[in-house]
C-alpha positions as a LaTeX table, in Angstrom:
\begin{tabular}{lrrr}
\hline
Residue & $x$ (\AA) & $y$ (\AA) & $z$ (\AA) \\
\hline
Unk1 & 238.11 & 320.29 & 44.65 \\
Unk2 & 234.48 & 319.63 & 43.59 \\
Unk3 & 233.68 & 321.88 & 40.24 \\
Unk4 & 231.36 & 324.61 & 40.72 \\
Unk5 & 227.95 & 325.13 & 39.44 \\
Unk6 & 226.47 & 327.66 & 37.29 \\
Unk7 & 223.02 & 328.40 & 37.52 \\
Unk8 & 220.48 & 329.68 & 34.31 \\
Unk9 & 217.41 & 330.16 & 33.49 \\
Unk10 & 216.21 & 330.84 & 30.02 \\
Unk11 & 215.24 & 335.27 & 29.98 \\
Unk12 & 212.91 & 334.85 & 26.58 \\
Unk13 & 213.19 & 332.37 & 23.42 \\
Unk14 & 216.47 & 333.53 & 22.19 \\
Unk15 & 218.43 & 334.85 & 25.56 \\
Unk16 & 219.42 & 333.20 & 28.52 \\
Unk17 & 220.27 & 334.65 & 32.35 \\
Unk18 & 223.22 & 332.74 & 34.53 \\
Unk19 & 225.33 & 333.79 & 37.78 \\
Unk20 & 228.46 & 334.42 & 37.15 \\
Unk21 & 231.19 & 333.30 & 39.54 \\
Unk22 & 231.97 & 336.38 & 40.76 \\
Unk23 & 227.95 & 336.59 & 41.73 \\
Unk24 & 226.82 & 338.52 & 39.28 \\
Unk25 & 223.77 & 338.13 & 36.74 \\
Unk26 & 224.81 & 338.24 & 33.23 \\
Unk27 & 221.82 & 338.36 & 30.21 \\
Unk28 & 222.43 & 337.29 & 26.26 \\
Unk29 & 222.28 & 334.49 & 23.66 \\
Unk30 & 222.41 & 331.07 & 25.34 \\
Unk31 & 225.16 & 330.11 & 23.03 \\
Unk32 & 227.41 & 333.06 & 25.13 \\
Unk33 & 226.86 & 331.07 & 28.11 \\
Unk34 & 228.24 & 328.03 & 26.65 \\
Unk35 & 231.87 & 329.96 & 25.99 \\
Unk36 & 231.49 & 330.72 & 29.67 \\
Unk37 & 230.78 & 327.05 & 31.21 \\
Unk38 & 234.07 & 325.28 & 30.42 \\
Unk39 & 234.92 & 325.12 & 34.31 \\
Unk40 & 231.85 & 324.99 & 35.39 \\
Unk41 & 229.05 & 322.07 & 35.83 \\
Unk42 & 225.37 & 324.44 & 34.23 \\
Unk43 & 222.07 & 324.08 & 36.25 \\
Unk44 & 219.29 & 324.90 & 34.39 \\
Unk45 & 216.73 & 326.48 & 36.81 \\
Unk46 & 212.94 & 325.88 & 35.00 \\
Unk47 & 209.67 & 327.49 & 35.54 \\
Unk48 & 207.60 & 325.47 & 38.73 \\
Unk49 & 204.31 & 326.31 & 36.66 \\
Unk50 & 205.45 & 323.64 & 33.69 \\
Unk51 & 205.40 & 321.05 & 36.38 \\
Unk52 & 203.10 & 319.82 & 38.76 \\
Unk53 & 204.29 & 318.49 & 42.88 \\
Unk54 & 202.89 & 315.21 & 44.67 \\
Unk55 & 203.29 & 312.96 & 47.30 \\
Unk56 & 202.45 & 309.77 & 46.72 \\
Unk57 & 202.53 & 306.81 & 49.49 \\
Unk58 & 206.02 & 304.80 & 48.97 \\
Unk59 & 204.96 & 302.06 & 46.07 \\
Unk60 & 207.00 & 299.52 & 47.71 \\
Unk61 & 209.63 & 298.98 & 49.55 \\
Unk62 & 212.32 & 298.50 & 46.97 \\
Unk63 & 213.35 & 301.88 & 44.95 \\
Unk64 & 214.18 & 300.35 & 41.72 \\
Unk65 & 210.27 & 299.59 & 41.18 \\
Unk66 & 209.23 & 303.00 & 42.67 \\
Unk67 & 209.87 & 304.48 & 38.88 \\
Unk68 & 207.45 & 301.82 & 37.09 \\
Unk69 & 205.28 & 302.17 & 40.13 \\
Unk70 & 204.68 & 305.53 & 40.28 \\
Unk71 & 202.80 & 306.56 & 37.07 \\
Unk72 & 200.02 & 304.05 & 37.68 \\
Unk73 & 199.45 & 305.52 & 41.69 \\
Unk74 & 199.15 & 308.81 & 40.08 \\
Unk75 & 196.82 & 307.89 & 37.24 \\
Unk76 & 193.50 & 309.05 & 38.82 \\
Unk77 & 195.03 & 312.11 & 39.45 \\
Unk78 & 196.54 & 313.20 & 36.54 \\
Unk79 & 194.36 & 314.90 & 33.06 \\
Unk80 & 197.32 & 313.98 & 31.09 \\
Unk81 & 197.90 & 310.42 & 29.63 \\
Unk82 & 200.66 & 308.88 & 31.61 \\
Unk83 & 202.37 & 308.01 & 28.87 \\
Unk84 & 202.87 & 311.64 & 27.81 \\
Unk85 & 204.50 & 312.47 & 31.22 \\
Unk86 & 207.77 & 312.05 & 32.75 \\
Unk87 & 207.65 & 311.20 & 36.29 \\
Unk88 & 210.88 & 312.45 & 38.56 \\
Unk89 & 211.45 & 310.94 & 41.87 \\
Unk90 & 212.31 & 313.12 & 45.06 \\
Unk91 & 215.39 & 311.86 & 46.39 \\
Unk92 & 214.88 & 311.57 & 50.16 \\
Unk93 & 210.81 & 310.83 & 51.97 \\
Unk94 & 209.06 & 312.91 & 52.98 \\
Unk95 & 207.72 & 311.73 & 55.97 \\
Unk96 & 206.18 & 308.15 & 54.17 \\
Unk97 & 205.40 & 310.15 & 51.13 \\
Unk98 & 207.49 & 309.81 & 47.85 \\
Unk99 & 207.99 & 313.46 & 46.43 \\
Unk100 & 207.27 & 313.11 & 42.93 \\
Unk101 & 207.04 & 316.19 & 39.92 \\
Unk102 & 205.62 & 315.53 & 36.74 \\
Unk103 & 206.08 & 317.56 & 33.52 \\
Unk104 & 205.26 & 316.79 & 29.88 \\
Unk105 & 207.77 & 314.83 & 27.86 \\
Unk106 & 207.51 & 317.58 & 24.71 \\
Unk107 & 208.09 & 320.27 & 27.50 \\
Unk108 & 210.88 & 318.73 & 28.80 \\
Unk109 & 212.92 & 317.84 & 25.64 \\
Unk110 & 211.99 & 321.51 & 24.32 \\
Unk111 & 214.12 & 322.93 & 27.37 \\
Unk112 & 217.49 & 319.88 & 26.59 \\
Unk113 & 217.25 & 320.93 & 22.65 \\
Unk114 & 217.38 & 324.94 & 23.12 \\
Unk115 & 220.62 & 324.17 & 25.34 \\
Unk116 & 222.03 & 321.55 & 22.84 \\
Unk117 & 221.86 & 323.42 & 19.81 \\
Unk118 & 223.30 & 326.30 & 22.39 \\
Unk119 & 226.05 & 324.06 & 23.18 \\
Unk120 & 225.22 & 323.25 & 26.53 \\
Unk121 & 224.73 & 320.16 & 28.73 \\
Unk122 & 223.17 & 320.82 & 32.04 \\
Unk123 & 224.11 & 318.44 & 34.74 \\
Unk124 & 220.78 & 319.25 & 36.35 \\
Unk125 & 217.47 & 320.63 & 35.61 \\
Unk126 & 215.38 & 322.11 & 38.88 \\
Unk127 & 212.25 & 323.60 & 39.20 \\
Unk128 & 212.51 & 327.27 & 40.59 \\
Unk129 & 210.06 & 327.08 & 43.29 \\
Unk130 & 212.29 & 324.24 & 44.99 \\
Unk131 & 215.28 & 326.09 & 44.73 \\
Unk132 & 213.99 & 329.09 & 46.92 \\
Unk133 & 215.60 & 328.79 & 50.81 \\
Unk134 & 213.28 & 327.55 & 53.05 \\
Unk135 & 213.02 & 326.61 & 56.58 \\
Unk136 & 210.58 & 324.91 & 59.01 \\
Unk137 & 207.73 & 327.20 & 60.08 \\
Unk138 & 207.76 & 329.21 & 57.11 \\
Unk139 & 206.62 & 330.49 & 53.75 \\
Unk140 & 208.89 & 331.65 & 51.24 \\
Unk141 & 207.38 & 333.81 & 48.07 \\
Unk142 & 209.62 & 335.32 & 45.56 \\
Unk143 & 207.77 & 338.64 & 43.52 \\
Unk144 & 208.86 & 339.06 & 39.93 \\
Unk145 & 206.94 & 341.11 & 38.24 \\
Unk146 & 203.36 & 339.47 & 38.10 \\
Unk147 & 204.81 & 336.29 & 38.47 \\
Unk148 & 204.51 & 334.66 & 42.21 \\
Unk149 & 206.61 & 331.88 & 42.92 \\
Unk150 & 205.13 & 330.06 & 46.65 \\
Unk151 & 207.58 & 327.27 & 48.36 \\
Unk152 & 204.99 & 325.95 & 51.36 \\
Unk153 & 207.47 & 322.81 & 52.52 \\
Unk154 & 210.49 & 320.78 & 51.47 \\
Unk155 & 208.89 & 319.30 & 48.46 \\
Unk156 & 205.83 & 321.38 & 48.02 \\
Unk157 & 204.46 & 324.51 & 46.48 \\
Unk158 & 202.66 & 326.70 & 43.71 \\
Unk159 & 203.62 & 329.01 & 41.13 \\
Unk160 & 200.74 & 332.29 & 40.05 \\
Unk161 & 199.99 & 335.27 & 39.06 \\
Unk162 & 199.98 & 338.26 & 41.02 \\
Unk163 & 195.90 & 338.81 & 40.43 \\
Unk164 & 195.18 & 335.25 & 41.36 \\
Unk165 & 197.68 & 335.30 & 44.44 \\
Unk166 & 194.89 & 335.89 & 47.40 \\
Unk167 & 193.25 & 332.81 & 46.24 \\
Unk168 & 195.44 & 330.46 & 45.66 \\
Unk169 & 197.51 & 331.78 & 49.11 \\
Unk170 & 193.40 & 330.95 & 51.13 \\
Unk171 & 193.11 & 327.59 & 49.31 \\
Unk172 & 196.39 & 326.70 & 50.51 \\
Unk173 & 196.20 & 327.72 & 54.61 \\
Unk174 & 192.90 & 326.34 & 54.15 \\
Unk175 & 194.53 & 322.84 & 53.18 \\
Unk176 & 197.16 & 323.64 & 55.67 \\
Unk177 & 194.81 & 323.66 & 58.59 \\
Unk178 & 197.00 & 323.07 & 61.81 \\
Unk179 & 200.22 & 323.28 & 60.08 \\
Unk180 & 199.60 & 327.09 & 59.15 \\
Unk181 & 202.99 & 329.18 & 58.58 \\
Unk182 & 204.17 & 331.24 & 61.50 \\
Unk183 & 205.81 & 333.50 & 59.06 \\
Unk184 & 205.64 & 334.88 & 55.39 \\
Unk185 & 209.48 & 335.63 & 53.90 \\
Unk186 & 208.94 & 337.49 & 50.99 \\
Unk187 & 211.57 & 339.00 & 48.40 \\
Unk188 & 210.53 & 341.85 & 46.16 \\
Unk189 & 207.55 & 344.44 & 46.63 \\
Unk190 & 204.84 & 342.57 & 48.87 \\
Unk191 & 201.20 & 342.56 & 47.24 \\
Unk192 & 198.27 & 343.47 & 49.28 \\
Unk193 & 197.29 & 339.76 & 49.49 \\
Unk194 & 200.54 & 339.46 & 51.33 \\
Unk195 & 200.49 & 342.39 & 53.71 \\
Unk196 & 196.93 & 342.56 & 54.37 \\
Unk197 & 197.27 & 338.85 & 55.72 \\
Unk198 & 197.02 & 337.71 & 59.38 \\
Unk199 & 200.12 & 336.05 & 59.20 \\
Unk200 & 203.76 & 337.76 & 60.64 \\
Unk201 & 205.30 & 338.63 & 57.31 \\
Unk202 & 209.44 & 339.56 & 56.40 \\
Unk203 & 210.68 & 341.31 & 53.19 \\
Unk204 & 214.24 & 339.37 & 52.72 \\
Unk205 & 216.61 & 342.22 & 51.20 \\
Unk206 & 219.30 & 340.04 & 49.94 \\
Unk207 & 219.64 & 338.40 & 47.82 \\
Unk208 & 218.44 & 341.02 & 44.79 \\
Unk209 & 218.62 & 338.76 & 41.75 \\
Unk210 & 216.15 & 335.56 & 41.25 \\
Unk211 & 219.00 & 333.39 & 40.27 \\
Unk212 & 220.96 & 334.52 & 43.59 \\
Unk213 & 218.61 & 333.47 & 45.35 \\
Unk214 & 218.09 & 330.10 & 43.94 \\
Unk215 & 221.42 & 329.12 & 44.04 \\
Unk216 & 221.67 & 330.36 & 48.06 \\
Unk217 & 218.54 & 327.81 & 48.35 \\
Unk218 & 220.29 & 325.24 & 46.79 \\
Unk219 & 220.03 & 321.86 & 48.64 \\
Unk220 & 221.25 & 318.68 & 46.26 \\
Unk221 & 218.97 & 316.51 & 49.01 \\
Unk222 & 215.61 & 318.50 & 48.20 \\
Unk223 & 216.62 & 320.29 & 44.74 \\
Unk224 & 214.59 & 317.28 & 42.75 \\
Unk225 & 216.45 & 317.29 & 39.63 \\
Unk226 & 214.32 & 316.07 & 36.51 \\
Unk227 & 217.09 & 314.49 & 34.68 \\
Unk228 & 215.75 & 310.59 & 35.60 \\
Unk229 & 214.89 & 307.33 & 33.67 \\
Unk230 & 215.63 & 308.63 & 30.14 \\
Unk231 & 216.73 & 312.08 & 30.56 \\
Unk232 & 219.09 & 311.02 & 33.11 \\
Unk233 & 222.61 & 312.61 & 32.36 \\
Unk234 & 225.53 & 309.33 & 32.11 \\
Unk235 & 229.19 & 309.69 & 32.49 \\
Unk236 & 230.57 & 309.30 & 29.02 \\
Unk237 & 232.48 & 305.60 & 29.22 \\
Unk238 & 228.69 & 304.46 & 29.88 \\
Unk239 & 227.45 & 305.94 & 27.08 \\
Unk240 & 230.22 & 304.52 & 24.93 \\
Unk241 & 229.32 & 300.82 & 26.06 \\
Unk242 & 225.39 & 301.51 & 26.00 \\
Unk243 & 225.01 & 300.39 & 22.20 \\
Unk244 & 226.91 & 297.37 & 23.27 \\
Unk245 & 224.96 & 296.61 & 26.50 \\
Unk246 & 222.98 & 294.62 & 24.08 \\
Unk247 & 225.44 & 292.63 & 22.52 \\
Unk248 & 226.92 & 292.00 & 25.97 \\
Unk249 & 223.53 & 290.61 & 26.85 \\
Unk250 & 223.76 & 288.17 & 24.24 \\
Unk251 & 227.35 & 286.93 & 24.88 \\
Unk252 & 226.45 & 286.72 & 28.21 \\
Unk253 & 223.80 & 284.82 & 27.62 \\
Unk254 & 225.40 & 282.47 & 24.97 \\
Unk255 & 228.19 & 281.84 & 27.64 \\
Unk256 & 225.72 & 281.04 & 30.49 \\
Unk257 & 223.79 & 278.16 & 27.80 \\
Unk258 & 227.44 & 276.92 & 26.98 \\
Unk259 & 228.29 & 276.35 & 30.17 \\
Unk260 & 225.10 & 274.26 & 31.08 \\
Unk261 & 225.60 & 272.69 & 28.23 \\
Unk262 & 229.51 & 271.62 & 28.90 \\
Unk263 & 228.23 & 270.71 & 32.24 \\
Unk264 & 224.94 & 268.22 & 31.22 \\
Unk265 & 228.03 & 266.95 & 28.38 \\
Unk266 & 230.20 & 265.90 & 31.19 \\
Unk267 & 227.21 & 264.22 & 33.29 \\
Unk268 & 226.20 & 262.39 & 30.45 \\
Unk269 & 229.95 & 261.26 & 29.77 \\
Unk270 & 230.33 & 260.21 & 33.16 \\
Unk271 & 227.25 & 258.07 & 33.29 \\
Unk272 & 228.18 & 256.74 & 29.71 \\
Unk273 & 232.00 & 255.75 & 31.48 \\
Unk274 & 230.74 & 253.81 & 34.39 \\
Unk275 & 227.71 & 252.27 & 32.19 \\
Unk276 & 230.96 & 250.97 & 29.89 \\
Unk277 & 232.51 & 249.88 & 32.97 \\
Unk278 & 230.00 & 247.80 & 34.19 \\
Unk279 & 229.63 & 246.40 & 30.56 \\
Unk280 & 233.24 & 245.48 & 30.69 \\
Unk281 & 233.01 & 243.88 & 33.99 \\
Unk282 & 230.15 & 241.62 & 32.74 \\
Unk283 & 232.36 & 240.54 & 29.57 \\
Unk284 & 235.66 & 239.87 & 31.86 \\
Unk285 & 233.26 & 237.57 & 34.14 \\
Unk286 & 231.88 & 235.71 & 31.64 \\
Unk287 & 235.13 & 235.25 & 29.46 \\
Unk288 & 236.46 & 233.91 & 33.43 \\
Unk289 & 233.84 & 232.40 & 35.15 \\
Unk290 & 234.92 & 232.19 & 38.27 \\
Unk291 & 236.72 & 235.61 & 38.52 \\
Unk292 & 236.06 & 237.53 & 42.13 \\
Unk293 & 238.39 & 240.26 & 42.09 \\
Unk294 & 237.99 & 242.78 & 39.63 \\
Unk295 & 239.50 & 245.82 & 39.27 \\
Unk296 & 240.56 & 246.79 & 35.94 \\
Unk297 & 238.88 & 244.83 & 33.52 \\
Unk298 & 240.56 & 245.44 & 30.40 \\
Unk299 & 244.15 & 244.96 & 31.97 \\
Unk300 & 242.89 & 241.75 & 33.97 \\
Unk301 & 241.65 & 240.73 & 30.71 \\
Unk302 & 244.42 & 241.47 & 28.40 \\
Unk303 & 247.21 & 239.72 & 30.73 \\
Unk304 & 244.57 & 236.44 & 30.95 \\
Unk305 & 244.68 & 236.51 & 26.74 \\
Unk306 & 248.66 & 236.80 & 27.28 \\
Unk307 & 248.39 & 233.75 & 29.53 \\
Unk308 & 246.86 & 231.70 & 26.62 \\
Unk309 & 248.89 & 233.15 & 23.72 \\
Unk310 & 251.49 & 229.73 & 22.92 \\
Unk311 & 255.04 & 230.38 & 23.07 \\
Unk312 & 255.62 & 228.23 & 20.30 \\
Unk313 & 253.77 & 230.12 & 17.51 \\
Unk314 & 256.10 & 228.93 & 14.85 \\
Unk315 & 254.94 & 225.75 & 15.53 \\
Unk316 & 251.13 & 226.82 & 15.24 \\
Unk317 & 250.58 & 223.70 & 17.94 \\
Unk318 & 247.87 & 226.36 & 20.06 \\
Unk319 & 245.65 & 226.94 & 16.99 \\
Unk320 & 245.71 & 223.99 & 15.49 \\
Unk321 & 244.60 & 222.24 & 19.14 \\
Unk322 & 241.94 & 225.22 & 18.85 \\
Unk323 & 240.72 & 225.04 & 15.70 \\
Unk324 & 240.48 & 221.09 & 15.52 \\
Unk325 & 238.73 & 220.72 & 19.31 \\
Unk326 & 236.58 & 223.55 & 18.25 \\
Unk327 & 235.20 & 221.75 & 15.25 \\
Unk328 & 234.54 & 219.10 & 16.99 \\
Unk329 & 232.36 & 220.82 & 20.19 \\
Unk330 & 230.20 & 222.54 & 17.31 \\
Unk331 & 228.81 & 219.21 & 16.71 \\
Unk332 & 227.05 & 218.80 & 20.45 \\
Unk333 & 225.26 & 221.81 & 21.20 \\
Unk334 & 224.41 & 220.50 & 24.75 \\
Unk335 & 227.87 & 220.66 & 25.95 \\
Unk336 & 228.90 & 224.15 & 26.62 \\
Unk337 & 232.75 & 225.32 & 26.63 \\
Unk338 & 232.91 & 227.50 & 30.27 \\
Unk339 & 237.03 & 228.40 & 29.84 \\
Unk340 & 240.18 & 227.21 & 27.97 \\
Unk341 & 243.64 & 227.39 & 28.94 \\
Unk342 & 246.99 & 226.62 & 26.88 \\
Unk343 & 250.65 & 226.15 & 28.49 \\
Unk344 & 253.37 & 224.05 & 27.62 \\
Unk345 & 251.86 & 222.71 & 24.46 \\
Unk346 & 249.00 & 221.35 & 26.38 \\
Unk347 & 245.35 & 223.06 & 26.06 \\
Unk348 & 242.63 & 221.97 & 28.74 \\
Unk349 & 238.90 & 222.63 & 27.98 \\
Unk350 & 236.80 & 223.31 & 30.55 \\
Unk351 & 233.20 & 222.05 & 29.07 \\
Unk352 & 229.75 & 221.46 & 30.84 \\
Unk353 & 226.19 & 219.71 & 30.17 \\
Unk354 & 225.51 & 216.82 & 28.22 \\
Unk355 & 224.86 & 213.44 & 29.04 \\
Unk356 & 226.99 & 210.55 & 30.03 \\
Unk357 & 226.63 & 208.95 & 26.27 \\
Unk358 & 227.49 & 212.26 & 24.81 \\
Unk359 & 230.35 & 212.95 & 26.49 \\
Unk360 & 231.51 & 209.30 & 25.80 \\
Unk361 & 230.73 & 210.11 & 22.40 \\
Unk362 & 232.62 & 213.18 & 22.45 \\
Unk363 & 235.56 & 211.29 & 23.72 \\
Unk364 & 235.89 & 208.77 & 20.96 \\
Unk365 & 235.70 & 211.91 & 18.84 \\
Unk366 & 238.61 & 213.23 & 20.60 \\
Unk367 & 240.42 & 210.24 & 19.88 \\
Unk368 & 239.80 & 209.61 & 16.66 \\
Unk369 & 241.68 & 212.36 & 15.66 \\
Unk370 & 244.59 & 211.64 & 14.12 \\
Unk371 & 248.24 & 213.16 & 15.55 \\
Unk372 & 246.25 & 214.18 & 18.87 \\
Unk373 & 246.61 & 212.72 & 22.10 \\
Unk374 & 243.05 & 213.22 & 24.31 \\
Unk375 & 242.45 & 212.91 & 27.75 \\
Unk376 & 239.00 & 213.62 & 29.57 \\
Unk377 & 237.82 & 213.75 & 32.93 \\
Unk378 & 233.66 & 214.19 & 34.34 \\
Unk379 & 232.40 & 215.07 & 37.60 \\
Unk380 & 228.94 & 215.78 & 38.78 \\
Unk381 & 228.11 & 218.98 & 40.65 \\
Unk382 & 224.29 & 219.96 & 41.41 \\
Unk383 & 223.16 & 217.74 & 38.71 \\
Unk384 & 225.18 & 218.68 & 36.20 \\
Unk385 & 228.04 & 216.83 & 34.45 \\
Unk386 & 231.57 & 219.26 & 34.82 \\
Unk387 & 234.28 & 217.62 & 32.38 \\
Unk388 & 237.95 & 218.83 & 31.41 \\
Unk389 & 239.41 & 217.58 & 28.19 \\
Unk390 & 243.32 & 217.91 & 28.09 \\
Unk391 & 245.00 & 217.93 & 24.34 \\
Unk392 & 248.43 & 217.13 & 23.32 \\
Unk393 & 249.71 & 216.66 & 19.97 \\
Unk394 & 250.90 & 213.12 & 19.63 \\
Unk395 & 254.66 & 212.28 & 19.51 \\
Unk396 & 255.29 & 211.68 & 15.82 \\
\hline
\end{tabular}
């Protein structure tokens, strides 16, 4: 069941007027009310002369820059500085006008501190001369005392004094032209201005009260509430997390940048992986020429260094055949070694370059060294001399 409202209006600077539930008016300190409101949601009903009405033509076609918007379209109009002004948004068109009241910030604030130091928190705050009932075809004018409070359409209107009412009532059929009331509905003791008049007129009888009657006009879609932008009233779990929002910002923020930055981290791994792949390719082909099938490098590799480890180790035959035939090829630089391979005590040298007197000269090398048995072979491919060395140690 949706909680009731409670409508008030401030009676001078230290009392306050609000409609009871039972629908009567009750007067007295504005802290009174607050012992009153516990069940209730309070409207705080505010003087239409402290504000000023326009229609402006829609800023745009998104709402969320209609606020921002707004002051600037209605800077030519206005006397005040913009920036002294709060600017409160109708919330339905009228027509393809945006309804928009204005009212000074320090005027505004004034009204929220008398009800805070009461106490109070008003869910809305509405301007009295949009809170009287009105209807298509029709002018509605509430008399209080010499105060005249004029509702002309949904979002329009004037507020004046009783001795100033006949011109202000002219200036406004005059703007009217074509769209001229049919009727006057007036509460409280009409004024000659009133009676006097061309128009059809009505004296409404009920209801008695001011406040009554605002709260039997009350329409949430036309009752343009000025609590907006920074006034605007937040359900408390947002106001606890709005001195974090800025915090949350930041993480937000930090986590976003972290992210990009764990994502370039993994491109630039992934390019650094198949860079080193491509490196290890290039060492497995040249430490096998020859080699066509690749696929993992470092295993192929590893099992082709297994091939040529000697199973006789104890006997150190493998790196002694090394060491001796590689002190030896150090002494022709024009004879390159292309592969090696080592089984069974024997280890071939695959070697190519060189000349036919240096290779005959490597031979006799080869030969001359004592407790090893040396056998060589040369072909010629495309010009170039191909030879394979076998070496055995000699039988003792």
């Amino acid at each position: 069941m949706p909680v009731p409202l409670c409508f008030f209006r401030f009676f001078s600077s230290d009392q306050a007027e609000w409609l009871r539930s039972d629908g009567t008016i009750q007067r007295g300190p504005l802290p009174e009310l607050a012992g009153q409101v516990s069940d209730v949601r309070p409207v705080l009903v505010v003087p239409g002369e402290a504000l000023t009405l326009h229609r402006v033509p829609l800023p745009g076609c998104k709402r969320a820059l209609w606020a921002r918007a707004v002051p600037y379209a209605l800077e030519d109009q206005l006397i005040d500085d913009i920036e002294t002004l709060h600017f409160a948004l109708g919330g339905t068109l009228d027509g393809d006008r945006l309804p928009v009241a204005t009212v000074d910030h320090t005027v505004l604030r004034g009204w929220l501190e008398t009800c805070a130091h009461a106490g109070l928190t008003p869910v809305a705050v509405i301007p009295d001369l949009l809170l009287l009932p009105w209807q298509d075809g029709d002018w509605s004018i509430l008399l209080e005392n010499q105060r005249v409070v004029v509702r002309t359409k949904s979002w329009e209107g004037f507020v004046t004094e009783s001795e100033t009412l006949e011109l202000f009532m002219n200036q406004a059929l005059t703007e009217a032209s074509d769209a001229k009331p049919q009727r006057l509905r007036i509460w409280g003791d009409p004024l000659p201005a009133l009676t006097t008049t061309s128009l059809q007129w009505h004296v409404e009888g009920h209801p008695a009260e001011p406040l009554q009657l605002f709260a039997a006009g009350y329409q949430p879609a036309t009752a343009l509430n000025l609590l907006q932008g920074p006034y605007s009233r937040q359900t408390p779990w947002k106001r606890r997390l709005r001195p974090w929002r800025t915090a949350a910002m930041l993480a937000g923020a930090w986590l976003l940048l972290r992210g990009v930055t764990l994502i370039y981290e993994h491109e630039q791994l992934r390019r650094e992986q198949v860079a080193l792949q491509i490196e290890m390719e290039q060492v497995y082909k040249a430490a096998v020429p020859g080699a066509t099938r690749i696929v993992n490098p470092k295993a192929q590799l590893e099992a082709r260094l297994r091939e040529l480890t000697p199973t006789d180790v104890d006997s150190g035959t493998f790196l002694e055949l090394l060491h001796r035939s590689g002190q030896l090829l150090v002494d022709f630089p024009d004879i390159t070694l292309r592969g090696l391979s080592y089984r069974e005590s024997q280890l071939d040298l695959a070697l190519e370059g060189g000349s036919p007197a240096t290779l005959d000269q490597l031979q006799q090398r080869f030969e001359q060294q004592p407790g090893i048995h040396a056998e060589m072979r040369t072909t010629q491919r495309e010009g170039r001399l191909e030879s394979k060395i076998t070496l055995k140690k000699a039988a003792s």
